[in-house]
C-alpha positions in Angstrom: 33.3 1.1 -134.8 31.4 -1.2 -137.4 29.5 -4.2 -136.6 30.6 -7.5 -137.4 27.9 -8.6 -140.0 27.4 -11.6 -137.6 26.8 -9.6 -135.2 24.2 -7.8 -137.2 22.8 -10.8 -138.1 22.2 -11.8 -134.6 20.6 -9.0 -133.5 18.6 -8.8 -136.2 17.2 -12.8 -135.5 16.9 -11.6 -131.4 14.9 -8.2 -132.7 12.4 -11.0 -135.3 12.0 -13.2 -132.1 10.8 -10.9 -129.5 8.7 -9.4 -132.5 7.6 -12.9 -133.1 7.1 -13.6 -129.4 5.2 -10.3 -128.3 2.5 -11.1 -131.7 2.5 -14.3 -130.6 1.1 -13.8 -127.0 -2.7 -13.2 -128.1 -2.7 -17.2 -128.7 -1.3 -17.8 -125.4 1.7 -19.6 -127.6 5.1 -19.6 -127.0 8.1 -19.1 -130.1 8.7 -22.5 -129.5 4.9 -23.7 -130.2 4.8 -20.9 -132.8 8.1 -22.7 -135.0 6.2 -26.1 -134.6 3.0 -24.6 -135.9 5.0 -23.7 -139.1 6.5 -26.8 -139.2 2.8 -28.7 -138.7 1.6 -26.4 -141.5 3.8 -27.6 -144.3 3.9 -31.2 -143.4 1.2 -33.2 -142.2 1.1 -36.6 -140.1 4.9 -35.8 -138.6 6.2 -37.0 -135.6 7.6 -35.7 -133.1 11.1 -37.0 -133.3 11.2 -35.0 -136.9 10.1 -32.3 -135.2 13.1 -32.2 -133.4 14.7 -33.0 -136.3 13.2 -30.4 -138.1 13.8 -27.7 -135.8 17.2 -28.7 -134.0 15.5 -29.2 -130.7 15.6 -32.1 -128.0 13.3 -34.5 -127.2 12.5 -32.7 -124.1 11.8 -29.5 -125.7 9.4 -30.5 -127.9 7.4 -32.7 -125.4 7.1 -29.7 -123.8 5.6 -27.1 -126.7 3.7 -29.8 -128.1 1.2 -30.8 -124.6 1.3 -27.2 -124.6 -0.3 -26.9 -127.9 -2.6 -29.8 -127.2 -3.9 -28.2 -124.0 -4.6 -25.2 -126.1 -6.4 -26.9 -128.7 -4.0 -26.1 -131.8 -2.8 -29.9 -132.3 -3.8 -33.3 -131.7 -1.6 -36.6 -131.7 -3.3 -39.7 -133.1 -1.6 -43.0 -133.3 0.6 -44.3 -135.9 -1.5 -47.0 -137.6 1.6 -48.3 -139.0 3.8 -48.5 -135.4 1.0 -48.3 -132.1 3.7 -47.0 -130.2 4.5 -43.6 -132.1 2.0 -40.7 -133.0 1.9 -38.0 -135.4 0.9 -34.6 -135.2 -1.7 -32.7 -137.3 -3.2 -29.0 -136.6 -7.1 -29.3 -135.4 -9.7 -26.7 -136.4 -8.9 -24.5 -134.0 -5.1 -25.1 -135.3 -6.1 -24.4 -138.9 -8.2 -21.4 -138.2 -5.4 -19.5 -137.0 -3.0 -20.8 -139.7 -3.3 -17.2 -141.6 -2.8 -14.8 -138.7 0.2 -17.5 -137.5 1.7 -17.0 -141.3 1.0 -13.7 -141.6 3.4 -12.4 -137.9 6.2 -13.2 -140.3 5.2 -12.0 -143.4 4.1 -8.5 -141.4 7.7 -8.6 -140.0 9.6 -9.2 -143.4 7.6 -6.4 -144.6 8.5 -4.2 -141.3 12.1 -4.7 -142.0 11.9 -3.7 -145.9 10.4 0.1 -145.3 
C-alpha cells in the first residue's frame, strides 16, 4: 500500500526534527530555541510577540524558549526605547558565534536528504 504524500511529508518533517533536535543537544538548546535563533538571525531588534507571530507559537511558549536562551547566554532582551514596556530580542556574542554551526544543522540535513 502507498503512502499518502502527506503522510510522507510528515514523516519526513518528524525525521528533520529529531535530526534537528539530536544536533541541537551540544548547545544545550531545545527545537524550540533552535527555530527562534533562525528567526533572531534574519531579523534583528524583534519582539517577542512577532516571534510568536513568526513562528505560530503562544505567548507562553516563547516565554519559555526565550529565558531559556537568556540563561544560556545566546540572547539578550533590552528595552524598547520607543514603548519602556516592550523589549526586543537580539543574539549576543556567544549567540552570534554559533550562528554558522546553528545554520549549517539544516543545511547538513538538506544535503543528507539529497544523496
Amino acid at each position: 500500500m502507498a503512502k499518502s504524500p502527506e503522510k510522507s511529508s510528515s514523516v519526513l518533517s518528524e525525521k528533520e526534527a529529531a535530526y534537528i533536535s539530536q544536533k541541537i543537544k551540544i548547545y544545550n538548546i531545545n527545537f524550540t530555541q533552535y527555530s527562534i535563533m533562525n528567526v533572531l538571525y534574519e531579523k534583528n531588534d524583534i519582539s517577542q510577540q512577532q516571534l510568536a507571530e513568526d513562528l505560530a507559537l503562544n505567548k507562553r511558549e516563547i516565554t519559555k524558549a526565550v529565558k531559556g536562551l537568556i540563561a544560556e547566554g545566546y540572547i539578550e532582551r533590552i528595552t524598547d526605547e520607543k514603548d519602556k514596556r516592550a523589549y526586543k530580542i537580539n543574539p549576543t556574542t556567544k549567540g552570534e558565534a554559533v550562528k554558522k554551526a546553528i545554520l549549517g544543522i539544516k543545511d547538513k540535513w538538506n544535503k543528507k536528504e539529497k544523496d
